[in-house]
VOPAGU-2260 file (C-alpha; in pm, 1 decimal, decimal comma):
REM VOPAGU-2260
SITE   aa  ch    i         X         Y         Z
SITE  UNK   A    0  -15459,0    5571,1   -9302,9
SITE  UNK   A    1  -15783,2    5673,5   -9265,9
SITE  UNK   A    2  -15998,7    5372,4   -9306,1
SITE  UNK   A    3  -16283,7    5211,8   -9153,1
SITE  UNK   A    4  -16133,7    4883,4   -9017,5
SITE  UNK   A    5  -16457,5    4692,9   -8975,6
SITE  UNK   A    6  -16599,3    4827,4   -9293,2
SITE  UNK   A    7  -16292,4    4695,7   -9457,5
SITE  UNK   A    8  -16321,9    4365,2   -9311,9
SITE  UNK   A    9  -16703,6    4258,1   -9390,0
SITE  UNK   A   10  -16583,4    4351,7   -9753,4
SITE  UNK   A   11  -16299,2    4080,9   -9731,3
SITE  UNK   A   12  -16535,0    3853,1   -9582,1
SITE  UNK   A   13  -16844,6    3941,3   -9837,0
SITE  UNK   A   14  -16545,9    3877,4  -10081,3
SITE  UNK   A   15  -16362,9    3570,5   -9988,8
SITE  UNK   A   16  -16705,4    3397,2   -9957,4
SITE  UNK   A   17  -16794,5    3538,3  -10318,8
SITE  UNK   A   18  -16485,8    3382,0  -10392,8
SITE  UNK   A   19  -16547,2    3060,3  -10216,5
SITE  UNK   A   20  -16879,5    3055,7  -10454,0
SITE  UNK   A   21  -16736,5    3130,3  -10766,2
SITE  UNK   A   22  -16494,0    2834,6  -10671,5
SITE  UNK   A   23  -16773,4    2597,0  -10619,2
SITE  UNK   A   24  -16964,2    2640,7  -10955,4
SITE  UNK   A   25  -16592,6    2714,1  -11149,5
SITE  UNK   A   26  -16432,7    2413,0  -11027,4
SITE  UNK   A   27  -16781,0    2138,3  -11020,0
SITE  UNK   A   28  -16646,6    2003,8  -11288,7
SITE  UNK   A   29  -16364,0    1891,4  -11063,1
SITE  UNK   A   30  -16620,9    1646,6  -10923,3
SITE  UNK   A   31  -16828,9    1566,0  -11190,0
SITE  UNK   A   32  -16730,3    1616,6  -11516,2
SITE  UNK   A   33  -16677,7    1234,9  -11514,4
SITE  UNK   A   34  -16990,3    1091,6  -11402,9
SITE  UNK   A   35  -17205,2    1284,6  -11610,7
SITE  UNK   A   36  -17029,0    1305,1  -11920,0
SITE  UNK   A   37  -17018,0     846,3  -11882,0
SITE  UNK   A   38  -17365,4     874,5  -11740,6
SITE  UNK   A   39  -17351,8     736,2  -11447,1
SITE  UNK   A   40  -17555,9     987,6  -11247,9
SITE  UNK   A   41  -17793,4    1266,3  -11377,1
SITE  UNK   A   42  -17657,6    1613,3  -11410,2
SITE  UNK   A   43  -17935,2    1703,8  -11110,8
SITE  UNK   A   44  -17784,2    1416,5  -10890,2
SITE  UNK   A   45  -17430,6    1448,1  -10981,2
SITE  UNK   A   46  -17413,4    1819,6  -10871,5
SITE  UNK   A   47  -17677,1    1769,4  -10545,2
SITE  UNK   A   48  -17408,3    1489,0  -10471,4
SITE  UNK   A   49  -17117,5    1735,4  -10495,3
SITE  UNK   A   50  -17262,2    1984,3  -10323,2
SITE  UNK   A   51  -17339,1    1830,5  -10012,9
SITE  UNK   A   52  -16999,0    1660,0  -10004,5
SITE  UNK   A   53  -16792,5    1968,3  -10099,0
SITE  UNK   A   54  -16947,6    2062,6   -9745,7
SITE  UNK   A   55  -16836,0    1762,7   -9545,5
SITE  UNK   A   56  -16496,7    1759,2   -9700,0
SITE  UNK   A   57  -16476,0    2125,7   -9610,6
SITE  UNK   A   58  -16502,0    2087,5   -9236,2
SITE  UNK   A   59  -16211,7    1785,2   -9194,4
SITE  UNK   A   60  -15922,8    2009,5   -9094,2
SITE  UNK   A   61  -15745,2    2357,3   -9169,8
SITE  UNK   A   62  -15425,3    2285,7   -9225,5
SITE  UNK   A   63  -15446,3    2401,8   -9601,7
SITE  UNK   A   64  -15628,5    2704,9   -9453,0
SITE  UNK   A   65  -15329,1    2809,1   -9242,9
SITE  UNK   A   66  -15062,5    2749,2   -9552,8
SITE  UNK   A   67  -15257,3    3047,4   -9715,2
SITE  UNK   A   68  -15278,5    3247,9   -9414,6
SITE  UNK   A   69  -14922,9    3260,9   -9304,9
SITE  UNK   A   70  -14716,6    3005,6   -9549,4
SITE  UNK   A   71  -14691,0    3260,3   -9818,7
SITE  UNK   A   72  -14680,1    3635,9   -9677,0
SITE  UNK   A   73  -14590,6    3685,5   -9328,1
SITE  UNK   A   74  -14932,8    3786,5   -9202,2
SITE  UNK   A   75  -14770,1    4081,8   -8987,2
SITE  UNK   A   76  -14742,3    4325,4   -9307,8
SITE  UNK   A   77  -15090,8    4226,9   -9407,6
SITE  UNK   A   78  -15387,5    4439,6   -9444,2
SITE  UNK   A   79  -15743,2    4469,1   -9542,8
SITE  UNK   A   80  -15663,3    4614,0   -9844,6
SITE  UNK   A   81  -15403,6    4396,8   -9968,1
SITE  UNK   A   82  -15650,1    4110,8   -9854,7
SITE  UNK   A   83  -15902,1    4212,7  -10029,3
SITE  UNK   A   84  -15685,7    4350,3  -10363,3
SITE  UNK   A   85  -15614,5    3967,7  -10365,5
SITE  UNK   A   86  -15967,4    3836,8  -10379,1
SITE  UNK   A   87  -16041,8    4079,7  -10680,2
SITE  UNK   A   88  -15734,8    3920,6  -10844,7
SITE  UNK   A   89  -15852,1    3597,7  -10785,5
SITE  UNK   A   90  -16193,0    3642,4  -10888,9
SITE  UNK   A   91  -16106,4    3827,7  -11185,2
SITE  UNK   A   92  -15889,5    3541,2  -11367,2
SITE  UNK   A   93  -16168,6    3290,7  -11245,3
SITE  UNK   A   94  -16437,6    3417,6  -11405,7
SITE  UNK   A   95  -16210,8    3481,7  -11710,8
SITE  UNK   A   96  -16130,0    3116,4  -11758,2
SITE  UNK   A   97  -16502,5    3001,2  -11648,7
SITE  UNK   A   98  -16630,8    3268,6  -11926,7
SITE  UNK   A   99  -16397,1    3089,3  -12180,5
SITE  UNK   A  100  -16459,1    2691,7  -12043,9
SITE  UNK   A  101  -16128,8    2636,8  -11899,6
SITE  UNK   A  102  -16075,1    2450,0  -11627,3
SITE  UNK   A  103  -15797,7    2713,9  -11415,4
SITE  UNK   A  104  -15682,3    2669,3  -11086,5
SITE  UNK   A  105  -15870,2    2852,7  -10836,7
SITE  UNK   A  106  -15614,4    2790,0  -10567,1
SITE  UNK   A  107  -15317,7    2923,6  -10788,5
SITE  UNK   A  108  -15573,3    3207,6  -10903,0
SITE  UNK   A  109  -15578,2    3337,7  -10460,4
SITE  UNK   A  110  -15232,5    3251,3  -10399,0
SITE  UNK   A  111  -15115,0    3472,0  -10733,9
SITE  UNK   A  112  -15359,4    3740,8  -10647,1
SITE  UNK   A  113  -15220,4    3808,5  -10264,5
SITE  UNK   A  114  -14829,8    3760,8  -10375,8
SITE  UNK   A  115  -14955,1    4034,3  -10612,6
SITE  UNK   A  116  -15132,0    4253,3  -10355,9
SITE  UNK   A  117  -14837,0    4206,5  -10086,4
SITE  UNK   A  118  -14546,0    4325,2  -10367,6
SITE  UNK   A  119  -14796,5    4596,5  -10430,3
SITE  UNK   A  120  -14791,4    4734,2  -10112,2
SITE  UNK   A  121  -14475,0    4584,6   -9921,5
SITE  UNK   A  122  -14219,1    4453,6  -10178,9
SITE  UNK   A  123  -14092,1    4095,0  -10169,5
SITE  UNK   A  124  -13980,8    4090,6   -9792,0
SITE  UNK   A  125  -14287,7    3987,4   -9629,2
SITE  UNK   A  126  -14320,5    3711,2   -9874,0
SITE  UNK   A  127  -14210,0    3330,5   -9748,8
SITE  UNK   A  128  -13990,9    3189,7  -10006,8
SITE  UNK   A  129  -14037,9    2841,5   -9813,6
SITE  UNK   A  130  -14394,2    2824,1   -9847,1
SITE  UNK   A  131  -14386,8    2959,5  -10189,6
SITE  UNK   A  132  -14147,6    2667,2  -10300,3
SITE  UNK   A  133  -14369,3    2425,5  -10174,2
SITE  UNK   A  134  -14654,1    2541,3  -10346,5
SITE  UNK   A  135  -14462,9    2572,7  -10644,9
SITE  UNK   A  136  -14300,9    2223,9  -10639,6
SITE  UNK   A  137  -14678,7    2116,1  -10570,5
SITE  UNK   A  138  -14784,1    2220,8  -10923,2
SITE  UNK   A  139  -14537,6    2010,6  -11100,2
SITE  UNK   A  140  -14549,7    1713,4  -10906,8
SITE  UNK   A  141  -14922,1    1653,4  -10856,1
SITE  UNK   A  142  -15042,7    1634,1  -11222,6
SITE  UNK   A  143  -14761,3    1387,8  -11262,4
SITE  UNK   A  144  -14882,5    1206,3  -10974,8
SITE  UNK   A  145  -15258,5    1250,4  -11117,4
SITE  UNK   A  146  -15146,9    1131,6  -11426,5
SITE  UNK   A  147  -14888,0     840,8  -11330,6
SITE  UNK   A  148  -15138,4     724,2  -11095,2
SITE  UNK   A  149  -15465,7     720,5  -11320,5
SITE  UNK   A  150  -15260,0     520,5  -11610,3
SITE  UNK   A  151  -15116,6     259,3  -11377,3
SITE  UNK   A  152  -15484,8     178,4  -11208,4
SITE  UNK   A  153  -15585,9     182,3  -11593,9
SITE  UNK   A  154  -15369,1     -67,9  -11672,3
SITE  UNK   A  155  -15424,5    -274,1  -11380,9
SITE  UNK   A  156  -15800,7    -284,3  -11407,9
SITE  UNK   A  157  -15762,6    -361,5  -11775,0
SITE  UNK   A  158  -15536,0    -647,7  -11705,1
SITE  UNK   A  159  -15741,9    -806,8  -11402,5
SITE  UNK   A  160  -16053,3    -751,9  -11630,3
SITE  UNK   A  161  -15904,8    -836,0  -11976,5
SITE  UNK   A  162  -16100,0   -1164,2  -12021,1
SITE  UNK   A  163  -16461,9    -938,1  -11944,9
SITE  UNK   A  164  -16665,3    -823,7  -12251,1
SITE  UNK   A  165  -16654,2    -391,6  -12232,7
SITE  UNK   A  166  -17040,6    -369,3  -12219,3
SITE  UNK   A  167  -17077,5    -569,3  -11892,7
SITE  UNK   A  168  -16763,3    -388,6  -11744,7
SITE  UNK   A  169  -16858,1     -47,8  -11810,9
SITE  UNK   A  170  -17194,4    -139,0  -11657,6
SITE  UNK   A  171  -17039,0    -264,4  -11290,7
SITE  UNK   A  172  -16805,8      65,4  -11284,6
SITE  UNK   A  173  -17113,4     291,3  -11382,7
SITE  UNK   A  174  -17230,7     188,2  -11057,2
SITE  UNK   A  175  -16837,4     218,4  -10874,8
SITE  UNK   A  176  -16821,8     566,6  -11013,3
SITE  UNK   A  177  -17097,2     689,3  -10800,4
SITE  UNK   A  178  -16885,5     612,7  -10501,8
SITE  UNK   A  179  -16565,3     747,2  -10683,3
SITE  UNK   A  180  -16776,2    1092,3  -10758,5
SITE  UNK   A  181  -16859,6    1122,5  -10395,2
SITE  UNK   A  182  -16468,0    1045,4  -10288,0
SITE  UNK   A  183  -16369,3    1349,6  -10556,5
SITE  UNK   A  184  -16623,2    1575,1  -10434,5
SITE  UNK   A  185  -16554,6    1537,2  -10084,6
SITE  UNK   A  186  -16122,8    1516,1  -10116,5
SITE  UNK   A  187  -16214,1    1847,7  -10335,7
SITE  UNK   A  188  -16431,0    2056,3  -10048,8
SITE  UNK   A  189  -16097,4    1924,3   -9793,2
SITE  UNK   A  190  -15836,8    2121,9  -10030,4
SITE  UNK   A  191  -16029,2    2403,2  -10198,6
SITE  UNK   A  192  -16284,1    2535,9   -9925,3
SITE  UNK   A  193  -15964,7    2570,3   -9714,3
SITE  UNK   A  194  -15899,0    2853,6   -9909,9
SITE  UNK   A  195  -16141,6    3142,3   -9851,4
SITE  UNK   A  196  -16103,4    2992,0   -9497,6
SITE  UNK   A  197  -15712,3    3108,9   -9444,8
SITE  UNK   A  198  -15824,6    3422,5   -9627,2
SITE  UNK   A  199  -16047,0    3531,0   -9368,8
SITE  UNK   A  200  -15886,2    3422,9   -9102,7
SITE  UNK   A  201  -15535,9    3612,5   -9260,5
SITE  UNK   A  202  -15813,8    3958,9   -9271,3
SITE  UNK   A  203  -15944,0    3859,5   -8897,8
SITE  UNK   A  204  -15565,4    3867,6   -8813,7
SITE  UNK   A  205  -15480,6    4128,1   -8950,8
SITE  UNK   A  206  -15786,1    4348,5   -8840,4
SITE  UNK   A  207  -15726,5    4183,1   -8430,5
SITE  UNK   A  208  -15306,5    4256,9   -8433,3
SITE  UNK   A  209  -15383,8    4683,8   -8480,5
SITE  UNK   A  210  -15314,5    4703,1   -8134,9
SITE  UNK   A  211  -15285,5    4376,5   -7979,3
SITE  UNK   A  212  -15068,6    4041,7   -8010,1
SITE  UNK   A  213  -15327,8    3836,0   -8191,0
SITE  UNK   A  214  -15282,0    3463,0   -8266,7
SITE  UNK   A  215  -15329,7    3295,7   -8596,8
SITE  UNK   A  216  -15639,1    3075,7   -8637,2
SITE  UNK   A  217  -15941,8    2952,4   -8797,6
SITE  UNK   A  218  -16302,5    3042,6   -8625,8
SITE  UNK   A  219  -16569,8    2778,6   -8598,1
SITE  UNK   A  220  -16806,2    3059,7   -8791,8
SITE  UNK   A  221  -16534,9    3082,0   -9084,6
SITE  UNK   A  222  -16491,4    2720,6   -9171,3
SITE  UNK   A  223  -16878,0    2675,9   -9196,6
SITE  UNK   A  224  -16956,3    2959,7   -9382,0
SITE  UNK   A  225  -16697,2    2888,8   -9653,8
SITE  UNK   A  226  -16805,5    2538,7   -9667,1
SITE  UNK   A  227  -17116,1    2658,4   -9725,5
SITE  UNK   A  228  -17068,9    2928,6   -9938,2
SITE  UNK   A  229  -16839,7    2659,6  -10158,3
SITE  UNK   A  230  -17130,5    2410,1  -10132,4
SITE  UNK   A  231  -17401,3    2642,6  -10281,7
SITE  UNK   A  232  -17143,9    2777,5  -10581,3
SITE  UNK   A  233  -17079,5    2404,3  -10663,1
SITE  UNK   A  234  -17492,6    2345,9  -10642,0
SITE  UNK   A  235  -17487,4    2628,6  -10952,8
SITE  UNK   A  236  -17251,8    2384,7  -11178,1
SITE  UNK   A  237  -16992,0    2489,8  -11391,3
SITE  UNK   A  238  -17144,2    2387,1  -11723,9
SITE  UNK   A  239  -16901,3    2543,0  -11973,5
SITE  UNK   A  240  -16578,0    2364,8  -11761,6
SITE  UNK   A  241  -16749,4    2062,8  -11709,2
SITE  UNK   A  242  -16801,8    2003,9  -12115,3
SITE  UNK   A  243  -16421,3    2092,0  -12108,2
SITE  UNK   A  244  -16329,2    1851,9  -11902,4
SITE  UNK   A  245  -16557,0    1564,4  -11917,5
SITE  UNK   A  246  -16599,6    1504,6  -12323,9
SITE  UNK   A  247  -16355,9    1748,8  -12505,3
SITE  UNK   A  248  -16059,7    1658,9  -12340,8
SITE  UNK   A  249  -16066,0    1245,6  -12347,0
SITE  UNK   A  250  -16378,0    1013,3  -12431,2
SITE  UNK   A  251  -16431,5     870,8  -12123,9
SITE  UNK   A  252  -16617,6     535,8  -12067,4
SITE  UNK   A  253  -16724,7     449,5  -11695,6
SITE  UNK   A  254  -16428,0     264,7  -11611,5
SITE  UNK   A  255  -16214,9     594,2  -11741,6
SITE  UNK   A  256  -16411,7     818,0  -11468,4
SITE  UNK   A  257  -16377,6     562,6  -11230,6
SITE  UNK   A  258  -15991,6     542,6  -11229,5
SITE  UNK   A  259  -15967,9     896,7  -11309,6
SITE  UNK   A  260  -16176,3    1019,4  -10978,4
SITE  UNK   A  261  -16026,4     756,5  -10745,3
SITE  UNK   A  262  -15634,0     868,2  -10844,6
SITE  UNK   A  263  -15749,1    1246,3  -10827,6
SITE  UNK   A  264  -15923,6    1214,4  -10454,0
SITE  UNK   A  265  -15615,7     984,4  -10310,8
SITE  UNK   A  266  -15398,7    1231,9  -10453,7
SITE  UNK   A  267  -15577,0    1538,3  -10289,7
SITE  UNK   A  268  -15646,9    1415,9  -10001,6
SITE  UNK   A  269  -15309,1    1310,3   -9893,3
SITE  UNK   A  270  -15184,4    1639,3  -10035,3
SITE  UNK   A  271  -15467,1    1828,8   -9809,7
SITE  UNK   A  272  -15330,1    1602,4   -9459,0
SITE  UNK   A  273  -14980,0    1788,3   -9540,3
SITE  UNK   A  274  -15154,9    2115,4   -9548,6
SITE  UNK   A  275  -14995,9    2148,0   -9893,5
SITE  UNK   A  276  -15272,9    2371,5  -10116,6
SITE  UNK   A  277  -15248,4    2222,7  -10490,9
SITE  UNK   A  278  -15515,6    2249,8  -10741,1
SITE  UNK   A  279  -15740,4    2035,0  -10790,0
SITE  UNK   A  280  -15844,8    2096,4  -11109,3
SITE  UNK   A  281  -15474,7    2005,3  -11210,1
SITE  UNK   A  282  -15512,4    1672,0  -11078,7
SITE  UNK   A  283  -15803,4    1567,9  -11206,6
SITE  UNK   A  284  -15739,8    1705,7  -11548,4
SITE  UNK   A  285  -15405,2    1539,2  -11556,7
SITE  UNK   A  286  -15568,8    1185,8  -11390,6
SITE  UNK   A  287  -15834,2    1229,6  -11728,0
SITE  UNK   A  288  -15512,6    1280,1  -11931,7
SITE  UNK   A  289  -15399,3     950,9  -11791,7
SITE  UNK   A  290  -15659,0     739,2  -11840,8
SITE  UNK   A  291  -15683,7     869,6  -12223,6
SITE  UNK   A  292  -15274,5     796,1  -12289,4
SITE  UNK   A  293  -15376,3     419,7  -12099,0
SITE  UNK   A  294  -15540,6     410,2  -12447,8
SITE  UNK   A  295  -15332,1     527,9  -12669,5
SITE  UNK   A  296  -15205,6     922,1  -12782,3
SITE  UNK   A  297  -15516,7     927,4  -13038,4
SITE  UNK   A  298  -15737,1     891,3  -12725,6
SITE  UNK   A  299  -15660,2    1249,9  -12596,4
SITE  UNK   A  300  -15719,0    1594,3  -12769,8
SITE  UNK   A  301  -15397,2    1735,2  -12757,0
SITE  UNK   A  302  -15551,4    2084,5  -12860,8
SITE  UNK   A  303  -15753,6    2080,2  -12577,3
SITE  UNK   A  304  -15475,2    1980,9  -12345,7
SITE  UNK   A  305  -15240,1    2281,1  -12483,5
SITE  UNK   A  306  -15515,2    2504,6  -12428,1
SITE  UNK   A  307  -15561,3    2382,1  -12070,3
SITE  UNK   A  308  -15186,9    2372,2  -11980,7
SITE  UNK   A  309  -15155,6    2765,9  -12140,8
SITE  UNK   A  310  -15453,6    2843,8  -11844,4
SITE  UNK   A  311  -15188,3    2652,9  -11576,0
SITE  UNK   A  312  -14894,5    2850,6  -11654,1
SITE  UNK   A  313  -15068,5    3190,4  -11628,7
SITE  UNK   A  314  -15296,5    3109,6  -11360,4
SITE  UNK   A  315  -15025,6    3295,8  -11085,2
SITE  UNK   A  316  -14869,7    3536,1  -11318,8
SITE  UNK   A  317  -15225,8    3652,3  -11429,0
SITE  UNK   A  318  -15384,8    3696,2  -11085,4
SITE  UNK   A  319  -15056,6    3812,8  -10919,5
SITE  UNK   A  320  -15070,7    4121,1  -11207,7
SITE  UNK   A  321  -15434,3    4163,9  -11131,0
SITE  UNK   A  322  -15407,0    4172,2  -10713,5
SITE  UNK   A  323  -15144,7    4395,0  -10803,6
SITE  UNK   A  324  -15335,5    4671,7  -10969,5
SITE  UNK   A  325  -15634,5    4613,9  -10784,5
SITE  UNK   A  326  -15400,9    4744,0  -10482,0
SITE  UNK   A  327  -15314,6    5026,6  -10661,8
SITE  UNK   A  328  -15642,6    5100,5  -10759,5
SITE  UNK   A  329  -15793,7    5008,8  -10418,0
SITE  UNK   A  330  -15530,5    5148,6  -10156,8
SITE  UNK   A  331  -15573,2    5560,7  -10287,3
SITE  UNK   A  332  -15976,9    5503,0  -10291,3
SITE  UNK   A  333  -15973,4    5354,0   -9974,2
SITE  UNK   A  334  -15699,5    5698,6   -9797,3
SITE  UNK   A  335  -16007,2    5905,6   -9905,1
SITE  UNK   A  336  -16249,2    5731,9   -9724,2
């Protein structure tokens, strides 16, 4: 094949940081939804707040980042193309679901999009069923755990507190929820910067081993720039998905964001020290979904739900059929180079 190798790879780079941006402002609402839609911090401060933390969290470890680089396809039968033929799969179904206001998985969207790519241009083979599974088992078990673990704190705070007027309540976990906010933000950047990171560094691999035994790993110069490439898309806000999330879904009060943000960033976080990629926007949706059924079933939109569990099932299928035919589209274009 004819190609331009390092031509190739600044456009997976340029990509997966485009990518890393269009997470940021898509998934914002990941963070903050909560705070702003109870109030507790300004929509100015809330997404300054997420920014900056989506940064820190980014920079904790890479163990997500190597699950995407060589947990899924066997980065051996990888190539700039297919790299890049993911990216535009990913980034197509993102800005699909931010266009319509609903709250998709960016991580499923990049993990569909290169299982796409690779069949595409390799078959199944270089796919690894193991790290697939786990992924997969990851999507069904952390919105229960979101969920299970929002409701229980619900109940428990309501019990503890269940001599306390509401008004005087809602006012001390205003104030908590700042600190909860900041723990979501920065458990988010740890999972979902880690992304663009193993994408790069699955391209840098890929572009090194054309003639030499190269190693799998993550550059100093890649985990900063997608942290900050993740840190100024989340500084843009996600307006549309953060309406979803924070007042069509449930009415939350304070002590609802509160419990919702604190389940969501325990859950991600432990999730992100066993390199495991989930989505966050799963969790924290489902944690929301908690605190609502804490209240009762009236407490939730159901419609809303439906709509946002629709977006979950296709998230893979949808970006794994786009990387797929932006291969096919991509690899000819690129022989003629």
């Amino acid at each position: 094949m004819p190609e331009t190798p390092e031509i190739l790879l600044g456009l997976v780079i340029v990509s997966a940081l485009a990518f890393d941006f269009i997470n940021g402002f898509h998934d914002t609402a990941n963070a903050i939804a909560t705070c702003i839609s109870t109030r507790a911090l300004s929509i100015r401060a809330a997404i300054g707040m997420a920014a900056i933390l989506n940064f820190v969290g980014a920079l904790i470890s890479t163990h997500v980042a190597t699950t995407i680089g060589k947990g899924i396809v066997d980065p051996a039968y990888v190539s700039q193309v297919v790299v890049l033929a993911a990216l535009f799969g990913a980034i197509f179904w993102d800005l699909l679901t931010w266009h319509y206001g609903i709250p998709a998985s960016s991580s499923h969207a990049i993990i569909g999009g290169l299982i796409g790519a690779v069949v595409a241009a390799r078959g199944a083979d270089p796919l690894q069923w193991g790290g697939i599974s786990k992924i997969v088992a990851a999507i069904v078990v952390s919105p229960v755990a979101g969920t299970l673990a929002a409701y229980l704190l619900m109940v428990a705070i309501f019990w503890v507190f269940r001599s306390y007027h509401p008004s005087p309540l809602n006012r001390g976990f205003r104030q908590l929820q700042i600190f909860s906010a900041a723990f979501m933000a920065f458990s988010h950047g740890s999972n979902d910067a880690q992304k663009s990171m193993g994408i790069i560094a699955l391209a840098l691999f890929s572009y090194a081993a054309a003639g030499s035994h190269a190693a799998f790993h993550v550059p100093v110069w890649v985990i900063l720039a997608c942290a900050t490439a993740m840190a100024a898309g989340t500084a843009m806000g996600g307006w549309r998905i953060i309406k979803t999330v924070g007042k069509d879904f449930v009415e939350l009060q304070p002590v609802h964001g509160f419990c919702a943000e604190t389940s969501s960033a325990a859950v991600i976080l432990s999730a992100t020290a066993m390199g495991i990629p989930i989505s966050t926007t799963h969790v924290i949706t489902s944690a929301i979904l908690g605190t609502g059924l804490s209240q009762g079933r009236r407490k939730v939109n159901w419609g809303v739900g439906i709509r946002i569990v629709w977006a979950w099932v296709l998230t893979i299928p949808a970006s794994a059929a786009a990387g797929y035919f932006a291969y096919r589209i991509l690899f000819p274009f690129l022989v003629k180079m």
